[in-house]
C-alpha positions as CSV (number, residue, x, y, z in Angstrom):
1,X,114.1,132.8,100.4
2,X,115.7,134.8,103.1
3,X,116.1,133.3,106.5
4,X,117.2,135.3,109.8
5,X,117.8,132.1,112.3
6,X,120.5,134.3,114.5
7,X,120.0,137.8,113.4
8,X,117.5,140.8,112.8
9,X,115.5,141.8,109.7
10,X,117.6,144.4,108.4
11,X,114.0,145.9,107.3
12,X,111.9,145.8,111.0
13,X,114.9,145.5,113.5
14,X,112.9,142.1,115.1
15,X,110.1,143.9,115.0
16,X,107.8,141.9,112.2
17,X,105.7,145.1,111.7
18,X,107.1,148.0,109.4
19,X,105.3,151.6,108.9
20,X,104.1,152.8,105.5
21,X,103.3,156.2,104.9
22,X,99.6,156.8,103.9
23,X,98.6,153.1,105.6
24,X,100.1,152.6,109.0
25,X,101.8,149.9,110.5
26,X,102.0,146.2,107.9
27,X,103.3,142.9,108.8
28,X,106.9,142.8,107.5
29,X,107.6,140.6,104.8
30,X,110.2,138.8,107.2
31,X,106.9,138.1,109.4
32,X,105.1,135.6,106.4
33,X,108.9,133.8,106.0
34,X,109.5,133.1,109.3
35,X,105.9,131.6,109.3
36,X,106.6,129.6,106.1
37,X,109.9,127.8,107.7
38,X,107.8,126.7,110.7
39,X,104.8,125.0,108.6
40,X,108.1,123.5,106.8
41,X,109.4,122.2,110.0
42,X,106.1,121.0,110.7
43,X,105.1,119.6,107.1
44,X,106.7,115.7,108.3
45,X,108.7,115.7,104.8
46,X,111.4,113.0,105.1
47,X,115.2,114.4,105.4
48,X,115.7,112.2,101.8
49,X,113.3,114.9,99.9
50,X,114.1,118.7,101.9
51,X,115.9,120.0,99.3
52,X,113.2,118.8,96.6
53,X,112.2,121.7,94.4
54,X,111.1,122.9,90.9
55,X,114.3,123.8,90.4
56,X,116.3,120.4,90.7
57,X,113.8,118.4,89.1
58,X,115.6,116.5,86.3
59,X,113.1,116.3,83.8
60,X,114.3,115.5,80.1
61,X,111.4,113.1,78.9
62,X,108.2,115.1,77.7
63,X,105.8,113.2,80.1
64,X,108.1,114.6,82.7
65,X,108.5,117.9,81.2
66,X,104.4,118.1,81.1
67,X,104.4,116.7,84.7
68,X,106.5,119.2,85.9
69,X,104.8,122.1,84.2
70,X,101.0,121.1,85.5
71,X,102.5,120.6,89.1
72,X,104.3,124.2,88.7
73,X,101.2,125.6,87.3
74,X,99.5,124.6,90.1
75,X,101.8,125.7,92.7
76,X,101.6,129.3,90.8
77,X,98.1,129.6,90.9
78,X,97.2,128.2,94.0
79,X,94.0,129.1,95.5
80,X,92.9,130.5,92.5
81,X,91.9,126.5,90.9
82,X,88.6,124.6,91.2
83,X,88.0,124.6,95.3
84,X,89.1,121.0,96.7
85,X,90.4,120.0,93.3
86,X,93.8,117.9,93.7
87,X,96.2,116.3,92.0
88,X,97.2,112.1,91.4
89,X,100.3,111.8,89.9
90,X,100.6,108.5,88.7
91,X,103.3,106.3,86.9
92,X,106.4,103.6,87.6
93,X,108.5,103.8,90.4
94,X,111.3,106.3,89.9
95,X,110.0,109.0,87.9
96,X,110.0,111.4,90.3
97,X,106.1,111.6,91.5
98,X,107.4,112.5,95.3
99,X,110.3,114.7,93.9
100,X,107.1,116.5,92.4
101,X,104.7,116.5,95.0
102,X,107.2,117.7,97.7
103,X,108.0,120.7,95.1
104,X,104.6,121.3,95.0
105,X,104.4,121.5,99.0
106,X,107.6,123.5,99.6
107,X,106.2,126.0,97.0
108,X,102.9,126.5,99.2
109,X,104.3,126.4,102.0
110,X,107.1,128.3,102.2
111,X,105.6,131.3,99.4
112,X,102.2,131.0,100.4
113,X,102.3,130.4,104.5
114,X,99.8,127.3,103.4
115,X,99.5,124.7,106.0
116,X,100.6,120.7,104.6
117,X,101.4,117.4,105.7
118,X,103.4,114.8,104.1
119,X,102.6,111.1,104.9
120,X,103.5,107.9,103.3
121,X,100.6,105.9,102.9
122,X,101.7,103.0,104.5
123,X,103.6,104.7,107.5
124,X,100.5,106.7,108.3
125,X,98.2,103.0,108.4
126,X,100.7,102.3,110.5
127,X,100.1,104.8,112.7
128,X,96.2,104.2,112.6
129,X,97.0,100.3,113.0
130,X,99.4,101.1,116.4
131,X,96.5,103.4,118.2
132,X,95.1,100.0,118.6
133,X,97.8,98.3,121.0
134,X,97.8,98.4,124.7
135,X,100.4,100.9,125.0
136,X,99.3,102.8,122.4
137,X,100.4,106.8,123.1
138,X,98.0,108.1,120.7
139,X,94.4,108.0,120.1
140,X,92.7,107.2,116.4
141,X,91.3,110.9,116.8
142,X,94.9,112.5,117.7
143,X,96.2,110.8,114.8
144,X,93.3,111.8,111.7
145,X,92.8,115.1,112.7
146,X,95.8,117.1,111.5
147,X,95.3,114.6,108.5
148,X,92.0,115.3,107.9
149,X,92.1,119.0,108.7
150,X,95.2,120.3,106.8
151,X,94.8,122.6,103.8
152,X,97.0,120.5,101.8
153,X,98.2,116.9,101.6
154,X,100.3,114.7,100.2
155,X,99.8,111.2,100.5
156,X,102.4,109.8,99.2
157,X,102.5,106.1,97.6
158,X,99.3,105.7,97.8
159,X,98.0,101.6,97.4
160,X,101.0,100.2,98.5
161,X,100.9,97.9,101.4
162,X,98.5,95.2,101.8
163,X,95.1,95.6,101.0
164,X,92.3,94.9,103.2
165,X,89.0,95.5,104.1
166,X,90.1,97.8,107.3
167,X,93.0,99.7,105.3
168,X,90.0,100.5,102.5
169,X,87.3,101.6,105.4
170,X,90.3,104.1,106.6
171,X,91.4,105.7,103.9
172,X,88.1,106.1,102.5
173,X,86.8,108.0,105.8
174,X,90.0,110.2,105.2
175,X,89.5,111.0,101.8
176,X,86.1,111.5,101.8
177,X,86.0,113.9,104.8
178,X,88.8,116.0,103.0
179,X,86.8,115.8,100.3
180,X,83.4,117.3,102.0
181,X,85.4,120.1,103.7
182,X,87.0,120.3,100.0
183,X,90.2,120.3,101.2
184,X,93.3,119.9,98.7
185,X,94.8,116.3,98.5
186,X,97.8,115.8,96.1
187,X,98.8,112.2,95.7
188,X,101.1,109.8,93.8
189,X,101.1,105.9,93.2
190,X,102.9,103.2,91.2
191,X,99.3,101.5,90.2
192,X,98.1,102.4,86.6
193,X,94.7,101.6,85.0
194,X,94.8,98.0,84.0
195,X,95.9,97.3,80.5
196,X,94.1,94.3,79.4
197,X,96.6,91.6,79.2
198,X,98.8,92.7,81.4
199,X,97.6,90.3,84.7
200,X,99.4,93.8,86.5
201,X,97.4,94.9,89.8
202,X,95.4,98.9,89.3
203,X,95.0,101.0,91.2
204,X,91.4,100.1,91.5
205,X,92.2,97.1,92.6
206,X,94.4,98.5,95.5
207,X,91.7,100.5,96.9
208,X,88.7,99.5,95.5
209,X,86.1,100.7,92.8
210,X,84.1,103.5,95.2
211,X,87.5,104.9,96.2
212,X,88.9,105.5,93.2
213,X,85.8,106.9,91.2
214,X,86.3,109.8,94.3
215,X,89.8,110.4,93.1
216,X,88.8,111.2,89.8
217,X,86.2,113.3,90.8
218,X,88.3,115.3,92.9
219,X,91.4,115.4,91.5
220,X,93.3,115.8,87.9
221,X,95.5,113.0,86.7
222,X,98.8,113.1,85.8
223,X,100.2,110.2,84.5
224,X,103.9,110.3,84.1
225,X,105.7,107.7,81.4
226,X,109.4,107.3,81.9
227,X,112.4,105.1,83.0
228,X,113.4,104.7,86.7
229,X,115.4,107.4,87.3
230,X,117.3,105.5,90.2
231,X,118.5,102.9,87.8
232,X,119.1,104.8,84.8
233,X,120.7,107.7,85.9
234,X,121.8,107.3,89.5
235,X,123.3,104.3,89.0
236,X,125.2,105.5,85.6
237,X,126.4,108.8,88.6
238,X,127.5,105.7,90.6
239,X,129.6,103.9,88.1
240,X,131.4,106.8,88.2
241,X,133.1,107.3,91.6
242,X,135.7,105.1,92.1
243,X,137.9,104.2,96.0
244,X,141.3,106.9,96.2
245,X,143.5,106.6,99.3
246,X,142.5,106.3,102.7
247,X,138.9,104.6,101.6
248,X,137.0,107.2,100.9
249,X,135.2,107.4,97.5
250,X,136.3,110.0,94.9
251,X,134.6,111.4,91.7
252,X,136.5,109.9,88.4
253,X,135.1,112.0,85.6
C-alpha cells in the first residue's frame, strides 16, 4: 500500500478529492489509505506482530495451509459473510493463531478502512480489574466501550489467566453485547475440546459451559494441528547464528 507521510499524492496534489469527468468531484484513493494507516495506528496490535501478514505466514502443514486459506477467505470477502459471524481459531501454542488473526486485521483495516481492536485477553482483565483501584484513571465504561463497540475484534488468547467467577461475568457481558449488536469477534486460544483421557483443561472449562455454547453459535471454528513453530523452527534459525568479532552475532549458513 502506498503511504505519503512527508509528501503529496501525486494524483490530488493534498487535496484527497480528484474530478472525474461525467461524475464530479470523488474521494481520492489516497483519502481511504491515509484513513486505513490511522485505524492501524489505533488497532493496539503489539510492536512483536506489525508486520504480520498473509504474506509471511509460514504455513507448510495442511491444517495450517487450510487455516490460512479460511482466514484469507474471510478477509477477501468481508462484509459480504453471515452478519456477526466470527472466527475461533483454536490449537497449541505456536502455530501461528495471532500471526493469523493479526493478518486478518491488517487486511480489513488497512483495504477496507474497517475499524479493529487487538486485546490480549488477560491484559484487557487487567485493565477491567485496575478501574477498580483508588487511583484508578479510567472508568469500567471508558474501558468496554471501544471494546464493545468496534466492528472487529480480536481477542487474542482467549481462557488464559485464572479463572473465576468475576473474569466469566466480564467477558460474557462483552461477548454477548457484541454479539446482540452482531458485531465481528475473531478469537484464538490454546484450550481444545477435552479428549477423554487426557485430564487436559477445555476451553469450556476456562470459561464455562454458557460461554462457550455462544462461541459456537457465533463464530466458525478453526482448529489448527501443528508443532510449535517457536521451537521447531525458530530455534533450528537460532542454532544457526554463531558470535564473530566484536560480540555481535553473525549468520553461519
Amino acid at each position: 500500500m502506498t503511504e505519503y507521510p512527508n509528501e503529496e499524492c501525486p494524483v490530488c496534489r493534498g487535496m484527497e478529492w480528484v474530478h472525474q469527468a461525467g461524475i464530479g468531484a470523488k474521494r481520492c484513493q489516497c483519502y481511504f489509505q491515509k484513513q486505513g494507516q490511522r485505524l492501524w495506528k489505533e488497532s493496539g496490535v503489539p510492536e512483536r506482530y506489525q508486520k504480520c501478514c498473509f504474506d509471511n505466514f509460514d504455513g507448510l502443514k495442511p491444517s495450517l495451509v487450510k487455516a490460512k486459506q479460511i482466514v484469507s477467505a474471510y478477509a477477501q470477502a468481508y462484509p459480504v459473510i453471515e452478519p456477526g459471524m466470527g472466527l475461533l481459531l483454536v490449537g497449541p501454542c505456536g502455530v501461528g493463531k495471532t500471526h493469523l488473526a493479526v493478518s486478518l486485521l491488517r487486511e480489513l483495516v488497512l483495504k477496507k478502512q474497517v475499524s479493529g481492536l487487538f486485546y490480549d485477553y488477560r491484559d484487557l482483565l487487567q485493565q477491567i480489574q485496575d478501574c477498580f483501584s483508588d487511583n484508578a484513571q479510567s472508568t469500567v465504561l471508558e474501558v468496554l466501550e471501544p471494546v464493545i463497540h468496534t466492528e472487529v475484534l480480536v481477542l487474542d488468547e482467549l481462557g488464559a489467566g485464572k479463572t473465576t467467577a468475576w473474569v466469566q461475568e466480564k467477558i460474557t457481558h462483552i461477548i454477548n453485547a457484541r454479539y446482540n449488536e452482531k458485531r465481528i469477534c475473531i478469537f484464538t486460544s490454546n484450550y481444545l475440546e477435552k479428549t477423554p483421557g487426557a485430564g487436559e483443561e477445555s476451553l469450556t472449562d476456562r470459561i464455562g459451559v454458557r460461554l462457550r455454547s455462544r462461541l459456537y453459535e457465533m463464530c466458525r471454528l478453526v482448529e489448527i494441528q501443528a508443532e510449535d513453530y517457536r521451537i521447531h523452527i525458530k530455534q533450528a534459525q537460532y542454532r544457526t547464528i554463531g558470535p564473530s568479532k566484536g560480540g555481535r552475532l553473525t549468520d553461519t549458513g
